[in-house]
N, C-alpha and C positions, 0 to 999 in steps of 0.2 A: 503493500500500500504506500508506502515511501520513498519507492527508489524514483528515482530523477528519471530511470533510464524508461519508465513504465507507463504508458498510457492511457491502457485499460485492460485489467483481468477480467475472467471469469473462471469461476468451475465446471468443469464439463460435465453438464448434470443434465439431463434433458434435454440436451441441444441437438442430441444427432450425430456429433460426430462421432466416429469409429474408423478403424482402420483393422479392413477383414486381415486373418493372418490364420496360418496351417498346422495347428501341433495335437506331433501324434497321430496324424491324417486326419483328425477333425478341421472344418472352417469355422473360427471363433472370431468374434467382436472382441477389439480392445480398443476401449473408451481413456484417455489419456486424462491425468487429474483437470491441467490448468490449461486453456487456453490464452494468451498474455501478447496485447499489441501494444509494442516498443514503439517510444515515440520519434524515432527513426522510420516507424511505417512498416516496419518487420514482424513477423510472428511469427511465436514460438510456442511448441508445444510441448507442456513442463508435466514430467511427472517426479511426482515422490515419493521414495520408497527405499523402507529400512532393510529390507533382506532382499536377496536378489536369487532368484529361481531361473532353472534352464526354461523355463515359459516365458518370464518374463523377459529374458534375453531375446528369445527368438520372438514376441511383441517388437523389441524394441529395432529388430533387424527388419520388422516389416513397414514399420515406423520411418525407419530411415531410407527405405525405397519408397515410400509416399511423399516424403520428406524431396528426394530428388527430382521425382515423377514432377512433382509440383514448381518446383523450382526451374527445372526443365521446360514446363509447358512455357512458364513466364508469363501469364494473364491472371494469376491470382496473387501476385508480390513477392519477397523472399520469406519462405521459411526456417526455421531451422526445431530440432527440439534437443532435451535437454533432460538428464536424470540430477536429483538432488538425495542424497543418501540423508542429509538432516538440513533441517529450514537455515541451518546457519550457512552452508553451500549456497542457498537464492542469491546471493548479492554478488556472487562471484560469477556465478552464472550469466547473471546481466551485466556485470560490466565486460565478457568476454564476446556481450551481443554487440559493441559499438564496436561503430564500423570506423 
C-alpha cells in the first residue's frame, strides 16, 4: 500500500484470472495471489508463498510462458511476475520492477 513504485493492487479473488497449467496429467486453474499495476504502467503478477511444492513450481513454469506469450503479443503492456517467500521480500520485488 506504500510503495512509490505501486499504482494499484488487487487480490485475485473473483476476477477471473487463471492460468491453465498440466500436473500429473491433470489440466488445473492456478489463480495467482496479487495482481499489482506499477506506476511505470507494468504489471505484475505476485504470488506468496511460505513452502514451495513441485506443483507449485510447475504453476509457476506455466506462469512464466503466459508471462512471455503476453509480453510477446505486445497489445496488452509489459508483464512480469514474481514469488515473495515472506511480505518483507515485497519491497524488493518492486524496486527490481523499475525500469
Amino acid at each position: 500500500d506504500t510503495s512509490d513504485e505501486v499504482a494499484a493492487w488487487v487480490k485475485n479473488d473473483h476476477l477471473g484470472f487463471e492460468v491453465l497449467y498440466i500436473y500429473r496429467g491433470v489440466v488445473r486453474k492456478y489463480r495467482p495471489d496479487f495482481l499489482v499495476r506499477l506506476k511505470s504502467g507494468d504489471m505484475l503478477v505476485l504470488e506468496t508463498k511460505g513452502q514451495d511444492t513441485e506443483q507449485d513450481r510447475v504453476k509457476r513454469r506455466y506462469l512464466d510462458e503466459w508471462v512471455q506469450a503476453v509480453n510477446a503479443h505486445g497489445g496488452f503492456g509489459r508483464w512480469a511476475a514474481a514469488v515473495a517467500r515472506n511480505p518483507g521480500e515485497i519491497r524488493g520485488i518492486l524496486a527490481q520492477m523499475r525500469r
